[in-house]
C-alpha atoms as a printed R data frame, in Angstrom:
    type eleno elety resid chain resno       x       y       z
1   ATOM     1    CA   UNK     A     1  48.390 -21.070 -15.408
2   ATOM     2    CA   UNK     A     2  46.383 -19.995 -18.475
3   ATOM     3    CA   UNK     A     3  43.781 -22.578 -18.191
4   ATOM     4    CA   UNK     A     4  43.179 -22.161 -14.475
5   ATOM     5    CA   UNK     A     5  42.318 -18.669 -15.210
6   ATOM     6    CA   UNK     A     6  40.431 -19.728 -17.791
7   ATOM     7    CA   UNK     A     7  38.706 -21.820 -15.237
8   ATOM     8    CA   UNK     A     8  38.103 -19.171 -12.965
9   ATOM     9    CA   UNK     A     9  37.031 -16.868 -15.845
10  ATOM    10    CA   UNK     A    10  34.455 -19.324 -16.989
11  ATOM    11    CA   UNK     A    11  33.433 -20.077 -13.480
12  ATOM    12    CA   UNK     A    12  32.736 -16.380 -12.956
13  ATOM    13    CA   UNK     A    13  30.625 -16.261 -15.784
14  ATOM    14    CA   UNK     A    14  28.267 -19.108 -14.875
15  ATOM    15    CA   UNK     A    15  27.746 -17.612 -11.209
16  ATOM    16    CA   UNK     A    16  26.926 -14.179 -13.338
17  ATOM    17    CA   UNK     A    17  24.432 -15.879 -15.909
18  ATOM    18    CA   UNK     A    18  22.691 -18.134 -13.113
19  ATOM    19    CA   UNK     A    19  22.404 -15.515 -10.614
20  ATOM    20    CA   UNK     A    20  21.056 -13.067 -12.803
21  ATOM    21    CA   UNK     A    21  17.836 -15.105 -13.474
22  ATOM    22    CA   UNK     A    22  17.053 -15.553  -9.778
23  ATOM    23    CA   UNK     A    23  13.439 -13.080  -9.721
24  ATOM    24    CA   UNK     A    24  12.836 -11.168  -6.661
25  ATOM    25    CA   UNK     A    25  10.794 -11.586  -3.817
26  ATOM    26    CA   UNK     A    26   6.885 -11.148  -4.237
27  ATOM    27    CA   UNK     A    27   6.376 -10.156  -0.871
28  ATOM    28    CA   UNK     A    28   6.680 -14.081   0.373
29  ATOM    29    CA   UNK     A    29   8.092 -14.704   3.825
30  ATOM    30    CA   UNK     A    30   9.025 -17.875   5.763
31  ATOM    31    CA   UNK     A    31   5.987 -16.889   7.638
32  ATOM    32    CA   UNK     A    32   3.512 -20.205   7.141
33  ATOM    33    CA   UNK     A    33  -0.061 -18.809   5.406
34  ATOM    34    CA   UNK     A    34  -1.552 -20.448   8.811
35  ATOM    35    CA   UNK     A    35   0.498 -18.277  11.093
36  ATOM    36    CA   UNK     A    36   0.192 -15.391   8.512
37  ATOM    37    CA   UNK     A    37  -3.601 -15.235   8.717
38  ATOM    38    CA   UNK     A    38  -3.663 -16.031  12.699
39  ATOM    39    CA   UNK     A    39  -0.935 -13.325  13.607
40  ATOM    40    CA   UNK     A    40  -3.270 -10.664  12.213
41  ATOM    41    CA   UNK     A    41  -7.112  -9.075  12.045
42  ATOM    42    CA   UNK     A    42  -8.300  -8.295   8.579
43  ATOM    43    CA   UNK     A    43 -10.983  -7.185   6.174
44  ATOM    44    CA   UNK     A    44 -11.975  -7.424   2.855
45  ATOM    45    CA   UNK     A    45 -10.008  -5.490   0.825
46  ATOM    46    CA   UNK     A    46 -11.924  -6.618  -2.392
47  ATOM    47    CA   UNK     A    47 -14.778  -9.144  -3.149
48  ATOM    48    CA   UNK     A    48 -15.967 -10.051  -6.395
49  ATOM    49    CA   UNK     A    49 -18.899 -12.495  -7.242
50  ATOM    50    CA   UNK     A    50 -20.009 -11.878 -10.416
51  ATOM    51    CA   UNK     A    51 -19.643  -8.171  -9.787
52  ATOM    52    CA   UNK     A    52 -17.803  -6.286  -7.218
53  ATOM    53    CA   UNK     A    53 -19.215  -6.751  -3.790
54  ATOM    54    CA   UNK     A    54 -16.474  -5.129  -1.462
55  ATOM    55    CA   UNK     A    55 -18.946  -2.243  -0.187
56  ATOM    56    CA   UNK     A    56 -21.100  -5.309   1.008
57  ATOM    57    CA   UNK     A    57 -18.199  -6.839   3.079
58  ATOM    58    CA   UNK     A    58 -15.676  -3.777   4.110
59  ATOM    59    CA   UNK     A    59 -17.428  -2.999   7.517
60  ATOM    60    CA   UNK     A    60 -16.437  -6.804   8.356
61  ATOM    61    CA   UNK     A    61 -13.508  -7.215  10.525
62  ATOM    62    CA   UNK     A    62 -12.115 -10.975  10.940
63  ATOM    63    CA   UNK     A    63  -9.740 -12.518  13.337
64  ATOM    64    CA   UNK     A    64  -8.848 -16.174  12.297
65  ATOM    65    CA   UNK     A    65  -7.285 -18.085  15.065
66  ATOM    66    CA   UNK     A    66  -4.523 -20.675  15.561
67  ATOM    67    CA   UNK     A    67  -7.364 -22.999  16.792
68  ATOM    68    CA   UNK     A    68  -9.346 -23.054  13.827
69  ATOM    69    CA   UNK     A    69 -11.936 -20.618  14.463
70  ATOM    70    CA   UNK     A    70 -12.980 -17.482  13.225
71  ATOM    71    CA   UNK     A    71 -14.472 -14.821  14.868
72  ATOM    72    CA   UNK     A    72 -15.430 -11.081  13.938
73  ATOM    73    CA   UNK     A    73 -17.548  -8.434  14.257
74  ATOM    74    CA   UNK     A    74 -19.445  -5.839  12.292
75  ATOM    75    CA   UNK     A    75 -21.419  -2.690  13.172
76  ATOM    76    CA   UNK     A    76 -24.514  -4.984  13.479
77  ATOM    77    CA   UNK     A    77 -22.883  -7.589  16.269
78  ATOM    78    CA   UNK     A    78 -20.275 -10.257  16.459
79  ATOM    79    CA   UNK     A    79 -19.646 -13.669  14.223
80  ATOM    80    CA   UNK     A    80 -18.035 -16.846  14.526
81  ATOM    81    CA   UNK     A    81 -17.342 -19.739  12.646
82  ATOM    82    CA   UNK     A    82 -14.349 -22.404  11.682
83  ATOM    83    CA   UNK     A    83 -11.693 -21.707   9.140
84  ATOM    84    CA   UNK     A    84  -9.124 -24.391   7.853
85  ATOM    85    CA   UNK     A    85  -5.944 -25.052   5.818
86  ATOM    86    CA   UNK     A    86  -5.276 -27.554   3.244
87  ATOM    87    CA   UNK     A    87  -3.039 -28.197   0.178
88  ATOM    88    CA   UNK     A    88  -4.163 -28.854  -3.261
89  ATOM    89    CA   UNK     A    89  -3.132 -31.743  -5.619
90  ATOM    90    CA   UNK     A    90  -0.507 -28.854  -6.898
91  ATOM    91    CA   UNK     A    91   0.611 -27.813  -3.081
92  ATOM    92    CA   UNK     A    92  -1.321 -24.551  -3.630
93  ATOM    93    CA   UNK     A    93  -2.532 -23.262  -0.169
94  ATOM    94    CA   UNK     A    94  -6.297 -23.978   0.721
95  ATOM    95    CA   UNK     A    95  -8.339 -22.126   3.272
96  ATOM    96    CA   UNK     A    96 -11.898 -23.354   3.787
97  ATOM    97    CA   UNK     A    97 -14.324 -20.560   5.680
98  ATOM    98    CA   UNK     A    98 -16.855 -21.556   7.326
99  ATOM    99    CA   UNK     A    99 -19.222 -18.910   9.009
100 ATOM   100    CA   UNK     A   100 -21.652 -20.030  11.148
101 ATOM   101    CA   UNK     A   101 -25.666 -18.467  11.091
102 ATOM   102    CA   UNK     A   102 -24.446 -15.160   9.136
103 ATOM   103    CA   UNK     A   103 -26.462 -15.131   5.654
104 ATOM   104    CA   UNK     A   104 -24.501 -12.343   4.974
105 ATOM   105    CA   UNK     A   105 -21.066 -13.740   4.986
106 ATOM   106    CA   UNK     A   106 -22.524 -17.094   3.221
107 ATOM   107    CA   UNK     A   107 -20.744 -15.843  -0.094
108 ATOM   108    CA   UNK     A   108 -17.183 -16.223   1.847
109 ATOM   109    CA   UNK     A   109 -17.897 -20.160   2.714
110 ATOM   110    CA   UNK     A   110 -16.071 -21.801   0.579
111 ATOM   111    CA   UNK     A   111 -12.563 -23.239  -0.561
112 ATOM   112    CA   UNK     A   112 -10.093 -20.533  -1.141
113 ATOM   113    CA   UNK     A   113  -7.269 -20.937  -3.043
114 ATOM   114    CA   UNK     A   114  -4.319 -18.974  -1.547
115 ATOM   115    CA   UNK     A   115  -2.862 -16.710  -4.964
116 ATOM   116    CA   UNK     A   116  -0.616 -14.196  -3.302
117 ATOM   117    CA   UNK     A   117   1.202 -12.948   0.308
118 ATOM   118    CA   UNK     A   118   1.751  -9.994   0.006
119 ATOM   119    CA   UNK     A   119   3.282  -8.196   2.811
120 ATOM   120    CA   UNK     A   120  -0.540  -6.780   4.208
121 ATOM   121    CA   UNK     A   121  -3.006  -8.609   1.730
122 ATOM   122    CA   UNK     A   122  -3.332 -11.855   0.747
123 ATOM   123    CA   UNK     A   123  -5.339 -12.731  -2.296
124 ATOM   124    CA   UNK     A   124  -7.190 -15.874  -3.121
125 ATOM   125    CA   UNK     A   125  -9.930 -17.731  -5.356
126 ATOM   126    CA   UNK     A   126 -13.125 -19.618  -5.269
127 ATOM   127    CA   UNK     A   127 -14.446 -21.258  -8.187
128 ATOM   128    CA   UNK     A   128 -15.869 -17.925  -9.517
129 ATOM   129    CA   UNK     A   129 -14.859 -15.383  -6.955
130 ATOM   130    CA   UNK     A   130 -12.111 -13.516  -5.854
131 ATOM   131    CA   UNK     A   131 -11.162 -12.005  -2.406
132 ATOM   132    CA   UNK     A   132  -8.597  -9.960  -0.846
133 ATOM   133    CA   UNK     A   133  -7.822  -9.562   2.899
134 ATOM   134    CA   UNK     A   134  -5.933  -6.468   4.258
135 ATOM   135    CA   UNK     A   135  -4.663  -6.239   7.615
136 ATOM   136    CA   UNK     A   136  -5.769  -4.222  10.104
């Protein structure tokens, strides 16, 4: 009888130590990035290329589709382009923009890497750069 409560003692006090470590949740849902960015409209929350260029980019609003394209619009007219998802050699998210006749927006074509989901942003990284995207 001893030992089995010993047992159960010890038992209980692996469940305690191993559960204990588990971290909580960053904001990460079961949602896929894909459907994550497609579900919503956004706009740049924060830009930075060398210095911060949000002011440049916060009148954009973006709509990336299921289909692979991307469309928006500004107070200037409306935009469209192609936007894509990939994995990295270290299963890291990709999304590669791709906005079509806007020299404007050519600073956001490129290979994103996918940093953070947070439950209305999601943050990424270029090679140099750094953008947000808030929902609308």
């Amino acid at each position: 009888m001893k030992s089995s409560k010993s047992l159960v003692g010890l038992l209980l006090l692996f469940s305690a130590i191993t559960f204990s470590r588990c971290t909580a949740d960053q904001g990460y849902s079961t949602t896929s990035t894909k459907d994550f960015l497609s579900l919503n409209k956004w706009t740049v929350d924060y830009f930075f290329a060398g210095q911060d260029k949000t002011a440049q980019y916060s009148s954009f609003e973006f709509n990336f589709k299921g289909n692979g394209t991307v469309t928006g619009k500004t107070s200037t007219g409306e935009f469209e382009g192609t936007w894509s998802l990939m994995k990295d050699v270290n299963r890291n998210d990709v999304i590669e923009i791709n906005i079509d006749n806007q020299p404007q927006l050519a600073e956001l074509n490129d290979l994103w890497k996918v940093t953070d989901l947070g439950i209305s942003t999601i943050d990424m990284n270029g090679v140099s750069t750094q953008l947000r995207l808030r929902k609308l």
